[in-house]
C-alpha positions as CSV (number, residue, x, y, z in Angstrom):
1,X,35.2,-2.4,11.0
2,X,34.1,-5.9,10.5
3,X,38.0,-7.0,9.9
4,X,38.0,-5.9,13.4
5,X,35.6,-8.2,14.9
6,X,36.3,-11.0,13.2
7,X,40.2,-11.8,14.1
8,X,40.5,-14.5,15.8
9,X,44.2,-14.2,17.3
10,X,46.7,-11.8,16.9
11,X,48.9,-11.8,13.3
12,X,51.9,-13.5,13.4
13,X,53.7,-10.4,11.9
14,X,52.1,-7.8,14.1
15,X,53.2,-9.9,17.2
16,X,56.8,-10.4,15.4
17,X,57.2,-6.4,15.3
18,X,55.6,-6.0,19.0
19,X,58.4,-8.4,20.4
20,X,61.0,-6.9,17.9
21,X,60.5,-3.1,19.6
22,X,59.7,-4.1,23.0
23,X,63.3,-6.0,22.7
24,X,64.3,-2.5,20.6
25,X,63.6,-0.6,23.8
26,X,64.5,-3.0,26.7
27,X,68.1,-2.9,25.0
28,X,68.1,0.9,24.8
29,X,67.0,0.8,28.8
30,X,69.6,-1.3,29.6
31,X,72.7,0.7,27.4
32,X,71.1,4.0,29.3
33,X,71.2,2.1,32.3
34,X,75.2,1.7,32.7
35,X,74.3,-2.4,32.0
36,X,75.4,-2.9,28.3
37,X,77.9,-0.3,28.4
38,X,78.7,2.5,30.4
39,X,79.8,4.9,27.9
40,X,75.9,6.0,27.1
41,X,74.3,6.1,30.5
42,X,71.1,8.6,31.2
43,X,69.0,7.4,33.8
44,X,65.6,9.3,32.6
45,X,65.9,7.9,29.1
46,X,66.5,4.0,30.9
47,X,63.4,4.6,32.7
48,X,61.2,6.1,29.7
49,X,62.9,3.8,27.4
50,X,62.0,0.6,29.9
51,X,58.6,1.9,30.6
52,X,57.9,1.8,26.6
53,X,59.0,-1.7,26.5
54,X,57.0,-2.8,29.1
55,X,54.0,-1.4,27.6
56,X,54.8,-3.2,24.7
57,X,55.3,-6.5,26.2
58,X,52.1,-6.2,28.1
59,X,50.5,-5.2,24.6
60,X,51.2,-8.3,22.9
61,X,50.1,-10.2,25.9
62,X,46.8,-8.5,25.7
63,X,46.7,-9.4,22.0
64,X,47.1,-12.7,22.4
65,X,44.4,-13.0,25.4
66,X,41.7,-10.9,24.2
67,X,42.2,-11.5,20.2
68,X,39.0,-9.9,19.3
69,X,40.8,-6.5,20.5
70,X,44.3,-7.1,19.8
71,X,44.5,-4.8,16.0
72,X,43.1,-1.8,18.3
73,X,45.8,-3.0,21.3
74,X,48.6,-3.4,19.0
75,X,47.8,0.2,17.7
76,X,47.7,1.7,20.8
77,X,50.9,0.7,22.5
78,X,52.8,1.3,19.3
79,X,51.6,4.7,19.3
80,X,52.3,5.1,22.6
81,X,55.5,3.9,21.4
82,X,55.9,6.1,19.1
83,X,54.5,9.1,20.7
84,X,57.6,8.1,23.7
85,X,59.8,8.4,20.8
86,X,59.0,11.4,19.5
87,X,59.6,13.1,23.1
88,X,62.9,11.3,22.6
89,X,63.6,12.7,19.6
90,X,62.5,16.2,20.8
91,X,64.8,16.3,24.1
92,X,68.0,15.1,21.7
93,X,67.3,18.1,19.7
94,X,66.4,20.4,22.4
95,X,69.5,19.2,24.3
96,X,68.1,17.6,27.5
97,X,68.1,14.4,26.4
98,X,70.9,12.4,25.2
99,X,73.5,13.8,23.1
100,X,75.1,10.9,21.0
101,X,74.8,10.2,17.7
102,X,74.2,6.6,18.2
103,X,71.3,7.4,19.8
104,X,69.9,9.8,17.4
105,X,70.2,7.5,14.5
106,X,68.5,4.8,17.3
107,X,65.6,7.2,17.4
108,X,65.5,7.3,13.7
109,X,65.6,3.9,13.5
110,X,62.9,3.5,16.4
111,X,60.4,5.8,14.0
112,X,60.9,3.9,11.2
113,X,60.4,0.3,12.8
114,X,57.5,1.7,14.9
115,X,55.5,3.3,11.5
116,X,55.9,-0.1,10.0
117,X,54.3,-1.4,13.1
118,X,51.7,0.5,12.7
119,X,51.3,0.6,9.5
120,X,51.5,-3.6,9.8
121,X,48.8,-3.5,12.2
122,X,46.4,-1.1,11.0
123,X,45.6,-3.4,7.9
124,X,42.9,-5.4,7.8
125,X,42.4,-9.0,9.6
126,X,42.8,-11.0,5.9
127,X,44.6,-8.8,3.8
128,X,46.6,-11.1,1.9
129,X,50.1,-8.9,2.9
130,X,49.6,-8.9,7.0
């Protein structure tokens, strides 16, 4: 708990993994948009998908302005993240959502980069691998 209190800004790497998926999910909100493409368009998913990068964005923002807080931020919008994906993944399966493969194996992808985010930014302010 103390690791908590004493950071001082937010780790280079957690920030380089925030920016990585918010840019991760602004460029799957802008294929599902029709604007990179128009082969892969679905408007809900553009909107969820832009949403989640937003969140992100404003995340590392937030990390960087209130630094004291920014493990506990960085946590919470990559689970929020993740949690976004995970209804992703469940509306490809169910059939509601979209039904490429490409974006499947994006979702796969978007798990695995978002459990290393987390798992980058729940260790401890010091530890000699963050």
């Amino acid at each position: 708990m103390n690791a908590l209190r004493n950071e001082t800004s937010i780790r280079p790497k957690v920030a380089c993994f925030l920016a990585a998926e918010a840019a991760l999910f602004a460029a799957a909100s802008l294929v599902h948009a029709g604007v990179l493409g128009h082969a892969y368009g679905h408007a809900r998913a553009a909107t969820a998908e832009g949403i989640i990068a937003g969140v992100l964005i404003l995340g590392l923002l937030a990390g960087r302005r209130w630094a004291g807080a920014a493990r506990r931020i960085a946590l919470g919008v990559q689970a929020f993240a993740l949690l976004g994906t995970l209804v992703g993944v469940f509306t490809i399966v169910i059939g509601v959502g979209p039904q490429t493969w490409p974006d499947l194996v994006f979702h796969i992808v978007l798990l695995g980069v978002l459990v290393l985010g987390i798992a980058m930014a729940a260790r401890p302010a010091g530890c000699s691998k963050g």
